[in-house]
N, C-alpha and C positions, 0 to 999 in steps of 0.2 A: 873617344871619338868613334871609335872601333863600333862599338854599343850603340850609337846612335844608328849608323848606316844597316847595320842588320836589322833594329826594329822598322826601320823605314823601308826596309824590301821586303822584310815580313809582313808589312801593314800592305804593299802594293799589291806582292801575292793571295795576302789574302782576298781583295778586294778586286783584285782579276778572278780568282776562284769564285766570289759570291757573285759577281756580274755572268759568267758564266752559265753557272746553275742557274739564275735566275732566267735569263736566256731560253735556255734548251726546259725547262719547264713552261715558259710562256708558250713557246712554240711549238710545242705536242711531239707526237710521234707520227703525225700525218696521217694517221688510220682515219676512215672516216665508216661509220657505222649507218645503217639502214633508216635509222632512224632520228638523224642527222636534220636539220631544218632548211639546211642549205638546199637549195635549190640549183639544176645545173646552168640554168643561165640565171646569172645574178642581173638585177639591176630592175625587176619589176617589171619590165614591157608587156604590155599585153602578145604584142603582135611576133615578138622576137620566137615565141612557139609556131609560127602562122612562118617565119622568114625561114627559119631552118628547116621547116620541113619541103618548103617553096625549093629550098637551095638543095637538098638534099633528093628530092624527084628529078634534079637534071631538067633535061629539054621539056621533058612534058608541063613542065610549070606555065609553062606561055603559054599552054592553049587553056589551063585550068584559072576559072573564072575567081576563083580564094585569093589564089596567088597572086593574081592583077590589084584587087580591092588592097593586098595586103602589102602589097612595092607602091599602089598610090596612099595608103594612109602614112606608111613610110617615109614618101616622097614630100608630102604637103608639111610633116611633122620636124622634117628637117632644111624644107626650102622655104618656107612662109616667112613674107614679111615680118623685121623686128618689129613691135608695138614702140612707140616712141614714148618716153616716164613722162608724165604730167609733174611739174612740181606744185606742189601744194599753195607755195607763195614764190614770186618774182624776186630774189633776192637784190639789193640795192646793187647800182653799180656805179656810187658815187665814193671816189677818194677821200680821203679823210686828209684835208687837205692844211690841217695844223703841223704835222708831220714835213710836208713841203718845205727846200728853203726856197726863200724867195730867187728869182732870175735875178741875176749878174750878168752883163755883158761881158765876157775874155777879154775884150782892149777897150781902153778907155772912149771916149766920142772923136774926141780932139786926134788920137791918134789915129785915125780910120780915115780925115780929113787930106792926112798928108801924104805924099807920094814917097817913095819905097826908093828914093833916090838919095845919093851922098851927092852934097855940094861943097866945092872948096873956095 
């Protein structure tokens, strides 16, 4: 029994050790080199070169005519109306009404008729 328990901590450690190394090789060493394809602002914007440089002038941005065009292209890019989806076809919006069980009334007819009294 003895034997078992040790190859099973040995198969855990092992298997924390390879997730490990796998790990810290995925993950580099952080250096990032010159010639690197990353870009410092990720995500492709055109204008996001046009915003940080806007931001990064301070006050004088308001009176530079770049930086207006480039907080309204901004502006419209993130305040415009959503487009509403066209569906392609009107989907049915009728029950499948095999599935239905039929109505039952909860009290019979006859009992609805009489009144809610005991008589002796």
């Amino acid at each position: 029994m003895d034997l078992k328990i040790a190859a099973r901590m040995t198969a855990v450690l092992a298997l924390g050790a390879a997730m490990t190394a796998a790990f810290m090789a995925l993950r580099g060493d952080g250096s990032q080199d010159a010639s690197s394809p990353r870009s410092a602002h990720p995500g492709g914007e055109p204008a996001g070169a046009e915003l940080a440089r806007c931001r990064n002038i301070g006050m004088a941005a308001i009176a530079d005519e770049v930086c207006r065009r480039a907080w309204a292209q901004n502006r419209r890019r993130f305040l415009r109306p959503a487009q509403p989806a066209t569906p392609n076809a009107i989907p049915s919006i009728e029950k499948d009404q095999s599935r239905l069980l039929p109505l039952q009334p909860s009290m019979p007819q006859e009992d609805q008729r009489r009144p809610n009294t005991v008589t002796l």
